[in-house]
PQR file with spaces between the fields and no chain letter, atoms N, CA, C, O and H, PARSE charges and radii, in Angstrom:
ATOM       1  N    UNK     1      72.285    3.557  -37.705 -0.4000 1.5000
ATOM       2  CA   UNK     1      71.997    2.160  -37.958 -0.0000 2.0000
ATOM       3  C    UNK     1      71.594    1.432  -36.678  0.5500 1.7000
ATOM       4  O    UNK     1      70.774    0.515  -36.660 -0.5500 1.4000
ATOM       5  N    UNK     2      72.220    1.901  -35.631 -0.4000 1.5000
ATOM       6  CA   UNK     2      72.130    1.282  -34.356 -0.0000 2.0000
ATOM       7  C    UNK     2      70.553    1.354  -33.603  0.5500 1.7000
ATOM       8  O    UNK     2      70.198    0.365  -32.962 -0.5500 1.4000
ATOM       9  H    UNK     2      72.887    2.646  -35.646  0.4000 1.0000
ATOM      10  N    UNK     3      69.638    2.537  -33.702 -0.4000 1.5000
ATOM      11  CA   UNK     3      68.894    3.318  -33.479 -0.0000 2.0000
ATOM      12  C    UNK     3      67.925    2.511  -34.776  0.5500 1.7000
ATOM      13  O    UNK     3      66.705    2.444  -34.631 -0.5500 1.4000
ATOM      14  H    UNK     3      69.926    3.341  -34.223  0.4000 1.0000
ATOM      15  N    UNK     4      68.379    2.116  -35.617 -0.4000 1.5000
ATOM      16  CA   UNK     4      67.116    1.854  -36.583 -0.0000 2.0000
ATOM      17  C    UNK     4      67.172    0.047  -36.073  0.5500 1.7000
ATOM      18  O    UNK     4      66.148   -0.560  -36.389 -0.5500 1.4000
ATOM      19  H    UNK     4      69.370    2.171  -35.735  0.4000 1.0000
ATOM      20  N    UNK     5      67.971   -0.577  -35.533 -0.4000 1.5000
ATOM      21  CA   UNK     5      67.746   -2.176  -35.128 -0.0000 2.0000
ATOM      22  C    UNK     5      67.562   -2.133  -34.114  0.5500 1.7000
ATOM      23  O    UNK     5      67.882   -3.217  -33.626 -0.5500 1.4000
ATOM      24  H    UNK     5      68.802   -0.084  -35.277  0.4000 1.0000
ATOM      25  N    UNK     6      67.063   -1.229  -33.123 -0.4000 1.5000
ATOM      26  CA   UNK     6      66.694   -1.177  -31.807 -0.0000 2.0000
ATOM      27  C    UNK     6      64.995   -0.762  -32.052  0.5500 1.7000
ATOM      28  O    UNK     6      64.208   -1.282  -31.261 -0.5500 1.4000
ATOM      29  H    UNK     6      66.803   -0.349  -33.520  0.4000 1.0000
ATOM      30  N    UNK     7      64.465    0.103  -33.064 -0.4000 1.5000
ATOM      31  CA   UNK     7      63.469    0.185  -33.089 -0.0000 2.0000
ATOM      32  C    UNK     7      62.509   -0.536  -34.097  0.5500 1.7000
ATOM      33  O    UNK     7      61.378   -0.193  -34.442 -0.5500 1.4000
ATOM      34  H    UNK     7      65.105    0.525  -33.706  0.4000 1.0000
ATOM      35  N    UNK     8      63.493   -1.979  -34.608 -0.4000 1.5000
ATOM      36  CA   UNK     8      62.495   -2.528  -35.762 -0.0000 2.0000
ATOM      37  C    UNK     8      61.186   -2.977  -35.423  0.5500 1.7000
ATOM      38  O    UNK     8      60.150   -2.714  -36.034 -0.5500 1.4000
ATOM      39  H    UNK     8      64.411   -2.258  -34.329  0.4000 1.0000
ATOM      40  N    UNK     9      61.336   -3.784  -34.245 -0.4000 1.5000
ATOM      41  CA   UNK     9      60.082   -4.257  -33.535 -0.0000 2.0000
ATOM      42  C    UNK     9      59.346   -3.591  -33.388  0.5500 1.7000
ATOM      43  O    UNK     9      58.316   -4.159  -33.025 -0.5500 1.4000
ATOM      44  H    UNK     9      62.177   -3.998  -33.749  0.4000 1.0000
ATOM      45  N    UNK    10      59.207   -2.041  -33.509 -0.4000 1.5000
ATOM      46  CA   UNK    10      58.173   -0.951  -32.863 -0.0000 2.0000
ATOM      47  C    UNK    10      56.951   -0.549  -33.913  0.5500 1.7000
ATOM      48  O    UNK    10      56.071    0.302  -33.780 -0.5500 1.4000
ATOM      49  H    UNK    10      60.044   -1.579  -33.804  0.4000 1.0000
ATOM      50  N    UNK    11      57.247   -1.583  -35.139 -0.4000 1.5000
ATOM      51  CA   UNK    11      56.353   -1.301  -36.170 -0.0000 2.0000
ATOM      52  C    UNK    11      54.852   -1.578  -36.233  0.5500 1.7000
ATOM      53  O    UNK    11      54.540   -2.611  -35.641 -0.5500 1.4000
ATOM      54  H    UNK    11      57.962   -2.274  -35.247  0.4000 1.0000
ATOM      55  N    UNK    12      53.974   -0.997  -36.732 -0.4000 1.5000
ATOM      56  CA   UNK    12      52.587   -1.662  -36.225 -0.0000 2.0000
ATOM      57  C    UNK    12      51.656   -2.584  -37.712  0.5500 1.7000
ATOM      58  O    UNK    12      51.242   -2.352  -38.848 -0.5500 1.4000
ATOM      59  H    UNK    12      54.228   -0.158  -37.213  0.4000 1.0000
ATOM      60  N    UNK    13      51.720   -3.484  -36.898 -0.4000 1.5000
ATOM      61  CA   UNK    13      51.381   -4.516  -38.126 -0.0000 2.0000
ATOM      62  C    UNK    13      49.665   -4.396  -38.742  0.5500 1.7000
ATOM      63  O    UNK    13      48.609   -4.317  -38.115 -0.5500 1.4000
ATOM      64  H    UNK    13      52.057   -3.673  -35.976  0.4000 1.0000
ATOM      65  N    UNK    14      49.845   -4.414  -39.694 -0.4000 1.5000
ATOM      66  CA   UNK    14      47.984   -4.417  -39.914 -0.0000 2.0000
ATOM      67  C    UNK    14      46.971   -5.369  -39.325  0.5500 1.7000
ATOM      68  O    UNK    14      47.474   -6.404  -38.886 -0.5500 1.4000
ATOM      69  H    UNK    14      50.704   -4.479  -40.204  0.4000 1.0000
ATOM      70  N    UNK    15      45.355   -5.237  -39.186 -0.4000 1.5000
ATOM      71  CA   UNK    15      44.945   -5.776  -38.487 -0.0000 2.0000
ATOM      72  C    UNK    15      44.423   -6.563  -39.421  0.5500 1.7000
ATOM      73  O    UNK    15      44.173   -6.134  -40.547 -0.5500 1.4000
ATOM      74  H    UNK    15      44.945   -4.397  -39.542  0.4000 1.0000
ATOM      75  N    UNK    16      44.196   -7.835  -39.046 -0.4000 1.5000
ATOM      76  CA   UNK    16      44.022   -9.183  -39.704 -0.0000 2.0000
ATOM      77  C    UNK    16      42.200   -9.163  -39.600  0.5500 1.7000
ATOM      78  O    UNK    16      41.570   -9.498  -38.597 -0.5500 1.4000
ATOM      79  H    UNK    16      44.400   -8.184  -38.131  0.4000 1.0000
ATOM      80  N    UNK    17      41.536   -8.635  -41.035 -0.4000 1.5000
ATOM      81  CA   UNK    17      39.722   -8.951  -40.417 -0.0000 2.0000
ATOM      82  C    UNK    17      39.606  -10.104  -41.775  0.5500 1.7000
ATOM      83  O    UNK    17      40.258  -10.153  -42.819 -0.5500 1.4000
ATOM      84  H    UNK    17      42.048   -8.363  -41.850  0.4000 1.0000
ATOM      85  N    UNK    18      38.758  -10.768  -41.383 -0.4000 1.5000
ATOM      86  CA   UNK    18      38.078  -12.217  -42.153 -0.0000 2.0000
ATOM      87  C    UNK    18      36.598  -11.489  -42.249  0.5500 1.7000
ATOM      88  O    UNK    18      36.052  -10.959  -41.282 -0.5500 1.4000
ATOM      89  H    UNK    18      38.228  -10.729  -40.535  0.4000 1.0000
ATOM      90  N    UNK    19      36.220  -11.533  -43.157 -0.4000 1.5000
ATOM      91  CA   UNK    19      34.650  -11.707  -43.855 -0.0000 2.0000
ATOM      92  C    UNK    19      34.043  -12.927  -43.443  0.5500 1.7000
ATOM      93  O    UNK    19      34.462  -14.036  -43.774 -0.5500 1.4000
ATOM      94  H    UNK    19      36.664  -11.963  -43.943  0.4000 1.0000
ATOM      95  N    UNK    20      32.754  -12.651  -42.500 -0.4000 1.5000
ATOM      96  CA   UNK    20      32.182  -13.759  -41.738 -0.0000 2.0000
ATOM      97  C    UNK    20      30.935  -14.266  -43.030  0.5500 1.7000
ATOM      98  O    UNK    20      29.912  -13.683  -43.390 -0.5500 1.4000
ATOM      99  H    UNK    20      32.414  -11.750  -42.231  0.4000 1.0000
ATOM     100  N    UNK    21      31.347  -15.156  -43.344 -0.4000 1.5000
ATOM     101  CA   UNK    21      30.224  -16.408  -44.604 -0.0000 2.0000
ATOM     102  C    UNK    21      28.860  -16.261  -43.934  0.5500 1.7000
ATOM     103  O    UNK    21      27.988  -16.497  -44.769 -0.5500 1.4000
ATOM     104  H    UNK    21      32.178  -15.629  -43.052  0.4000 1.0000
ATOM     105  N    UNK    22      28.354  -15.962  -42.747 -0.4000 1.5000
ATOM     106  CA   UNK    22      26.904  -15.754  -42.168 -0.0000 2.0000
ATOM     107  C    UNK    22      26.753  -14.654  -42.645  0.5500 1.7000
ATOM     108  O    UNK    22      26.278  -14.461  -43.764 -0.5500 1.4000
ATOM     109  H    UNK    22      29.063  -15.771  -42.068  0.4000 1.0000
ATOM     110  N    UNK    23      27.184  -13.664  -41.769 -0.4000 1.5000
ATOM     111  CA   UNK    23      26.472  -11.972  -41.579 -0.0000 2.0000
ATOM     112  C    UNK    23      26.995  -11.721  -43.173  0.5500 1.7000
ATOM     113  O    UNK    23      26.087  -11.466  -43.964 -0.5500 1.4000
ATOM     114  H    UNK    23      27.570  -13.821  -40.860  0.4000 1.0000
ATOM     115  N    UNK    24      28.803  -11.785  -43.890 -0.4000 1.5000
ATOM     116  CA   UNK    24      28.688  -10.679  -44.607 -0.0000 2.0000
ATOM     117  C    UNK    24      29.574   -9.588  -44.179  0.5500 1.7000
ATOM     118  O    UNK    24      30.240   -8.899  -44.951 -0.5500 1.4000
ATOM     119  H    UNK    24      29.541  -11.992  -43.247  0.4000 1.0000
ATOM     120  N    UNK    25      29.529   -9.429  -42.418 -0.4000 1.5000
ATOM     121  CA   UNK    25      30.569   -8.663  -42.071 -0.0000 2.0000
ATOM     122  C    UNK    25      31.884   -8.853  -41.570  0.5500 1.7000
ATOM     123  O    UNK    25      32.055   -9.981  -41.107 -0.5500 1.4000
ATOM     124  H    UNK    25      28.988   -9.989  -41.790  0.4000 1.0000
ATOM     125  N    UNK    26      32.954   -8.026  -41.516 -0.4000 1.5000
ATOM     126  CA   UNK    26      34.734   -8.003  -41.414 -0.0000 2.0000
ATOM     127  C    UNK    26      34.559   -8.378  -39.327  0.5500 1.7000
ATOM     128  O    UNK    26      34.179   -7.748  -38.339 -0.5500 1.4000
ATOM     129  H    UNK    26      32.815   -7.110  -41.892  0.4000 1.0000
ATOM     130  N    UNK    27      35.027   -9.545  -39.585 -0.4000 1.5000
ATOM     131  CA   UNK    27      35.295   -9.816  -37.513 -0.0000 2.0000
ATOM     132  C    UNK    27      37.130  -10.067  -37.585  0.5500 1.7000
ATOM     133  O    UNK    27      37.839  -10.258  -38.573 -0.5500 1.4000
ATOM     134  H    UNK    27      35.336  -10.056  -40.387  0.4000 1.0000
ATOM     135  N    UNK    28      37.492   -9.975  -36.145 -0.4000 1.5000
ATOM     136  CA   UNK    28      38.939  -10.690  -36.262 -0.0000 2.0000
ATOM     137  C    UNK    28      38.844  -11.997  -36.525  0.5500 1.7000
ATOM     138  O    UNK    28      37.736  -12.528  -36.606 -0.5500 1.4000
ATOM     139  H    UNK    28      36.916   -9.820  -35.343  0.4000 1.0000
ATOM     140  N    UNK    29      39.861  -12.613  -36.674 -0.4000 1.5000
ATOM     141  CA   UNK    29      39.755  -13.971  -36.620 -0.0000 2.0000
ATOM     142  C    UNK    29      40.342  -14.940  -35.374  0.5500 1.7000
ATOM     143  O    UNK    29      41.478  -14.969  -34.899 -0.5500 1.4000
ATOM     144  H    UNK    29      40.761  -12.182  -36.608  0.4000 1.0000
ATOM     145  N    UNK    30      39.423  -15.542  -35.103 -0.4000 1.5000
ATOM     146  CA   UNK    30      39.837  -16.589  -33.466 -0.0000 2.0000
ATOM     147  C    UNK    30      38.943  -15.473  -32.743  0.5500 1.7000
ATOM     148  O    UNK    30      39.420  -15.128  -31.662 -0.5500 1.4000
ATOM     149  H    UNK    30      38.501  -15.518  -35.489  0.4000 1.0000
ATOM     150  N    UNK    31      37.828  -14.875  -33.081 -0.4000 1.5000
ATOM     151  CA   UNK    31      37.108  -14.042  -32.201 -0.0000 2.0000
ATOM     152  C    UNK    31      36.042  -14.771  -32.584  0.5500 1.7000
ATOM     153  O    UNK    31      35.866  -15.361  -33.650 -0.5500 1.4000
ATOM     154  H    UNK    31      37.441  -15.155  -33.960  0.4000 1.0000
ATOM     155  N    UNK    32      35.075  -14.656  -31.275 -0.4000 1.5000
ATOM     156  CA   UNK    32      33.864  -15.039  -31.337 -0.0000 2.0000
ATOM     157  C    UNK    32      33.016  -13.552  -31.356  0.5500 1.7000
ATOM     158  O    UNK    32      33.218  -12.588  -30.618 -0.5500 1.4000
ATOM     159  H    UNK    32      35.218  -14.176  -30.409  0.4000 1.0000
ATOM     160  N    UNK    33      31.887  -13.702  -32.570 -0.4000 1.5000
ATOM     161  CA   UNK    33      31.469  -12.906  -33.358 -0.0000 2.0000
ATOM     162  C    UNK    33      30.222  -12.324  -32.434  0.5500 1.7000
ATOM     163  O    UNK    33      29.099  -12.826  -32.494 -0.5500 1.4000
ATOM     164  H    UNK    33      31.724  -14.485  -33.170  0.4000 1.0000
ATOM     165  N    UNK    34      30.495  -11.392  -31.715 -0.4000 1.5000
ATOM     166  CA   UNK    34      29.432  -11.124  -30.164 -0.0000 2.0000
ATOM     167  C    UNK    34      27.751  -10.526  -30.828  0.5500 1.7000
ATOM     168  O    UNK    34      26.828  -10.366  -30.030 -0.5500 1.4000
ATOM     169  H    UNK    34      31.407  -10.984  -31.666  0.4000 1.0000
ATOM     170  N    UNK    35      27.606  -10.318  -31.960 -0.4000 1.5000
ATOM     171  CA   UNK    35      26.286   -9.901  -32.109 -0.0000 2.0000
ATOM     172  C    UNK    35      26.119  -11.469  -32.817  0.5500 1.7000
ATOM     173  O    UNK    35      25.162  -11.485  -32.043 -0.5500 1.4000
ATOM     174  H    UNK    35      28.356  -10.448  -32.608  0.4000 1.0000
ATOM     175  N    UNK    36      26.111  -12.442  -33.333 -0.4000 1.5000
ATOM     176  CA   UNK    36      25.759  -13.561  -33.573 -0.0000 2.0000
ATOM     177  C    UNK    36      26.245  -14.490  -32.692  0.5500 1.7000
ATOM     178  O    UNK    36      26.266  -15.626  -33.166 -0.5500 1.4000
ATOM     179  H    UNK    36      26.889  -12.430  -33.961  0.4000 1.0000
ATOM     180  N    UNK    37      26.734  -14.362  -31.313 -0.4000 1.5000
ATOM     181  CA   UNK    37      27.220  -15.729  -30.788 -0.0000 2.0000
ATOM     182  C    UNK    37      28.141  -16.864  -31.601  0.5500 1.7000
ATOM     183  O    UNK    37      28.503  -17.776  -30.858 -0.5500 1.4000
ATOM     184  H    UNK    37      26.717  -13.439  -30.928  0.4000 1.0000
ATOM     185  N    UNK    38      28.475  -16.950  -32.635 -0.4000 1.5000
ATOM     186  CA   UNK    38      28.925  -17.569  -33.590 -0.0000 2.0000
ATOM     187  C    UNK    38      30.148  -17.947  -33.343  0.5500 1.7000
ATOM     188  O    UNK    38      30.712  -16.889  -33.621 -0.5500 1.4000
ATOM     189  H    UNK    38      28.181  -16.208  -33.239  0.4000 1.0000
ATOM     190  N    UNK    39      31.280  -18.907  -32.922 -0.4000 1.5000
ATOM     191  CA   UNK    39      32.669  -19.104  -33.660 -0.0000 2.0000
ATOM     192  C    UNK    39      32.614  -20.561  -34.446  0.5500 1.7000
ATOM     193  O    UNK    39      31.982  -21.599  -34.254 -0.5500 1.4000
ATOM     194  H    UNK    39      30.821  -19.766  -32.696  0.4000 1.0000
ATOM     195  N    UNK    40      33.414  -20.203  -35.254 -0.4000 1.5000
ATOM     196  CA   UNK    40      34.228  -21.695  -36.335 -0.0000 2.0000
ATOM     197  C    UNK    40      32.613  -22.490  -36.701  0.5500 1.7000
ATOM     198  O    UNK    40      32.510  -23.712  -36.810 -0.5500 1.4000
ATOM     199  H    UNK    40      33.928  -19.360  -35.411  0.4000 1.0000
ATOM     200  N    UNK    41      31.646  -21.696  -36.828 -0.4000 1.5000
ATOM     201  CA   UNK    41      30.328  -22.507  -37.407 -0.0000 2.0000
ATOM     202  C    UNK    41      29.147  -22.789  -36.290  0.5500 1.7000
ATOM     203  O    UNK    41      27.968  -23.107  -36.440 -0.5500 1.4000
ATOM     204  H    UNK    41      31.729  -20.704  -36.739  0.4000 1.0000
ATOM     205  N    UNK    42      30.147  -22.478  -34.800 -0.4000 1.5000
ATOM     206  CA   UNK    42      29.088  -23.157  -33.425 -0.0000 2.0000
ATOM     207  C    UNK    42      28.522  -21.991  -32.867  0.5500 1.7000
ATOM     208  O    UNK    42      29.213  -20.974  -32.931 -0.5500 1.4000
ATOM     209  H    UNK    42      31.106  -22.219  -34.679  0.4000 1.0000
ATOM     210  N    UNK    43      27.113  -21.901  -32.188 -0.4000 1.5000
ATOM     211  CA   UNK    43      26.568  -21.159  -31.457 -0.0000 2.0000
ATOM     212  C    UNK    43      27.405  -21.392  -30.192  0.5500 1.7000
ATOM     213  O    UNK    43      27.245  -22.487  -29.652 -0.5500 1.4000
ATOM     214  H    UNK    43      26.552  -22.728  -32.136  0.4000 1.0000
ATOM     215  N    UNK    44      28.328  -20.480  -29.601 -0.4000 1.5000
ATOM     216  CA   UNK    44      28.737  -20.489  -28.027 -0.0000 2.0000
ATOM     217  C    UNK    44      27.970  -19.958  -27.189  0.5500 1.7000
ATOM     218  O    UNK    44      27.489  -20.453  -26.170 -0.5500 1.4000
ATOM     219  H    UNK    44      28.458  -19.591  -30.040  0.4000 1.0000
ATOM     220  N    UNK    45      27.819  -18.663  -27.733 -0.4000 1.5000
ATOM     221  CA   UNK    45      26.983  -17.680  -26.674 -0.0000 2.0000
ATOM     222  C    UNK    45      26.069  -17.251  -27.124  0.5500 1.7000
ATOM     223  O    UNK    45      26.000  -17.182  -28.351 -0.5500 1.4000
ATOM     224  H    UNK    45      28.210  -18.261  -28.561  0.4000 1.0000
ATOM     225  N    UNK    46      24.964  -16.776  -26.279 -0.4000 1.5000
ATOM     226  CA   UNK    46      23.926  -16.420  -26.627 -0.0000 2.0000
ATOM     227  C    UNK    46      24.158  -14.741  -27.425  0.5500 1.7000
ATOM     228  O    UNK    46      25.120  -14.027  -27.144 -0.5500 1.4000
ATOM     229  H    UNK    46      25.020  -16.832  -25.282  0.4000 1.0000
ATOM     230  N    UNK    47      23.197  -14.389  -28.317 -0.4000 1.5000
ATOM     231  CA   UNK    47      23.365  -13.156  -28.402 -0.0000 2.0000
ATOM     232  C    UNK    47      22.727  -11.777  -27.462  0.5500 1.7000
ATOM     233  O    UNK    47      21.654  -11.988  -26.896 -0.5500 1.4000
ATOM     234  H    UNK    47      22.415  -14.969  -28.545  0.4000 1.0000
ATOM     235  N    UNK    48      23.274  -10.591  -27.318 -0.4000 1.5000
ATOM     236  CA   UNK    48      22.863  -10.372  -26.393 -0.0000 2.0000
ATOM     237  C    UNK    48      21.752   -9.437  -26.674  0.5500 1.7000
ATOM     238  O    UNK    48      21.568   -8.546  -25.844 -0.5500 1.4000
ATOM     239  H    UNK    48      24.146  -10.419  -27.778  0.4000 1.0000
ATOM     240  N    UNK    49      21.120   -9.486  -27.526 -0.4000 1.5000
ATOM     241  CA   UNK    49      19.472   -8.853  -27.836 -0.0000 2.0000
ATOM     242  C    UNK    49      18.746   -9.694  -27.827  0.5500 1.7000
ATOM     243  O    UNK    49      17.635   -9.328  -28.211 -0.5500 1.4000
ATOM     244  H    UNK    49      21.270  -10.210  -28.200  0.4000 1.0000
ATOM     245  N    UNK    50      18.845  -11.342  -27.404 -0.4000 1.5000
ATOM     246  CA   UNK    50      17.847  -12.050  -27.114 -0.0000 2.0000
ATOM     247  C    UNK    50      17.536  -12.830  -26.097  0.5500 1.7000
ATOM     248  O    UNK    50      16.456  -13.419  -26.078 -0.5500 1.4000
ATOM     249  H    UNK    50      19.748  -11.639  -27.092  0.4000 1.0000
C-alpha cells in the first residue's frame, strides 16, 4: 500500500489535442499552430514556407 501512494503521481496523463476550426488538424492547446502562424484566431508568426 505504501509503495502504491508513493508512486500515484508517476502516472502518465493523456495528451490534450483540440481540432484546429482553420486547417481541420489535432494541435495542443495554448500552442501556437507553427505551419499556420495562427493562435486564439491571430496571425503571430509568420509561417515558415513563406
Amino acid at each position: 500500500m505504501r509503495r502504491g501512494n508513493r508512486r500515484s503521481h508517476d502516472k502518465l496523463e493523456p495528451v490534450n489535442y483540440q481540432e484546429d476550426p482553420h486547417t481541420g488538424e489535432y494541435v495542443l492547446r495554448h500552442h501556437v499552430d507553427l505551419k499556420t502562424g495562427m493562435y486564439r484566431g491571430r496571425q503571430v508568426i509568420t509561417p515558415k514556407g513563406q
